[in-house]
C-alpha positions in Angstrom: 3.6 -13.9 22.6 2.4 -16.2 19.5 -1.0 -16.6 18.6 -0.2 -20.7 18.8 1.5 -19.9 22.5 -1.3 -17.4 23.4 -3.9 -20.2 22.7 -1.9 -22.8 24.5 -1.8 -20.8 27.4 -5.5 -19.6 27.2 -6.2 -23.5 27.6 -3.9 -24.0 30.4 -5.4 -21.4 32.1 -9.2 -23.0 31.4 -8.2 -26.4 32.7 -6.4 -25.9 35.4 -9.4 -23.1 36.5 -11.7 -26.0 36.1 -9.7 -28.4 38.2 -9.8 -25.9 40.9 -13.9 -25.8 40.4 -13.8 -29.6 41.0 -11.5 -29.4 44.0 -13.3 -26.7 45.4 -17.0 -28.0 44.6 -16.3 -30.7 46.7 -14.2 -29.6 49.7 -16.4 -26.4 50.2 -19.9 -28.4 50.2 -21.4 -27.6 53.1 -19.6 -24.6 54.0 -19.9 -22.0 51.1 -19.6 -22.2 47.0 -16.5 -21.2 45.1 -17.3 -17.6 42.8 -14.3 -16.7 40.6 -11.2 -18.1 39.5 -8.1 -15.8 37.9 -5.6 -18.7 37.2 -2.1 -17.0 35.7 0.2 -20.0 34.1 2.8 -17.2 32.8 3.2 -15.8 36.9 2.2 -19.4 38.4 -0.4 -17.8 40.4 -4.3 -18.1 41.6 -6.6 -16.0 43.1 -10.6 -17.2 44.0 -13.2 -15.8 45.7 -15.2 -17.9 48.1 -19.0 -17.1 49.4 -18.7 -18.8 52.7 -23.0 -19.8 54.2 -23.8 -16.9 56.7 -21.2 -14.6 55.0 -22.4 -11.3 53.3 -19.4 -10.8 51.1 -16.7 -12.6 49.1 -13.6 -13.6 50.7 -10.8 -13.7 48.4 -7.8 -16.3 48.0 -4.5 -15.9 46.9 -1.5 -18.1 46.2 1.5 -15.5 45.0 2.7 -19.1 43.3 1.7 -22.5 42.8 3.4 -25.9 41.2 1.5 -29.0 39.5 3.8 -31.9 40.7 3.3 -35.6 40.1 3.3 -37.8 43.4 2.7 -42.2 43.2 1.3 -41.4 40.2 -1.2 -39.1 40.8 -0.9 -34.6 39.5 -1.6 -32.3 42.1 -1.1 -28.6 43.0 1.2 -27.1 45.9 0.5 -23.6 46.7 2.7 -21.3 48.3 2.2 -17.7 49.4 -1.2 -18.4 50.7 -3.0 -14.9 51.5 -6.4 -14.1 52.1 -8.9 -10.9 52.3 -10.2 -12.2 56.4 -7.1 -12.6 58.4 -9.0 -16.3 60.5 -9.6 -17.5 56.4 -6.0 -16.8 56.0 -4.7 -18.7 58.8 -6.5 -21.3 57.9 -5.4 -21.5 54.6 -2.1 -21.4 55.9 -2.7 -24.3 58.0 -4.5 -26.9 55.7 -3.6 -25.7 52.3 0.0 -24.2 52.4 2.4 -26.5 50.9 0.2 -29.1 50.9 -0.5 -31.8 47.7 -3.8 -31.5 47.1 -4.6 -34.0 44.3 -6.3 -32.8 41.2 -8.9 -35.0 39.1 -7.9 -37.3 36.8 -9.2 -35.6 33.4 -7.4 -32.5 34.8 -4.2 -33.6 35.2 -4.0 -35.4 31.8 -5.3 -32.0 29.6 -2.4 -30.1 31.8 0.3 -32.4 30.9 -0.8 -32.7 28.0 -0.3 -28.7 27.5 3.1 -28.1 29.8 
């Protein structure tokens, strides 16, 4: 890899790990806080941990791949090979977040077009 391709990709990685901070910020209010983030734009994959109220440990989240696609106008992410470290979170996930557009914010989307 290039030093001009490593930083690119570096970048990619940054914003799209910040768009997932967004998302999650505000769909996880009121039920947990999102920890870490391991975004990999060579692989297409994602991994988070979550720190759900009442929990004593991390549960982990996993999409084995995951596509930024553009919709009326408006970037999202699809993920796809949705696993998780509690089998009820990953059934869950399944259900609400598999395959599913889930739209990212504005600023986001430009900075990763931008960078594809």
């Amino acid at each position: 890899m290039g030093l001009v391709e490593g930083i690119v990709t570096g970048i990619r990685q940054e914003a799209l790990s910040a768009a997932i901070r967004l998302i999650a910020d505000r769909r996880l209010r009121g039920y947990g806080s999102l920890g870490d983030v391991h975004v990999d734009v060579k692989r297409r994959s994602l991994a988070v941990s979550v720190i759900l109220d009442g929990e004593t440990e991390p549960i982990t989240l996993a999409a084995e791949r995951y596509e930024i696609v553009c919709r009326e106008g408006s970037h999202g992410i699809i993920v796809h090979g949705v696993t998780a470290s509690r089998k009820w979170v990953e059934n869950l996930a399944r259900t609400f977040l598999e395959g599913r557009f889930i739209a990212l914010p504005e600023a986001a989307a430009k900075a990763l077009k931008c960078l594809a």
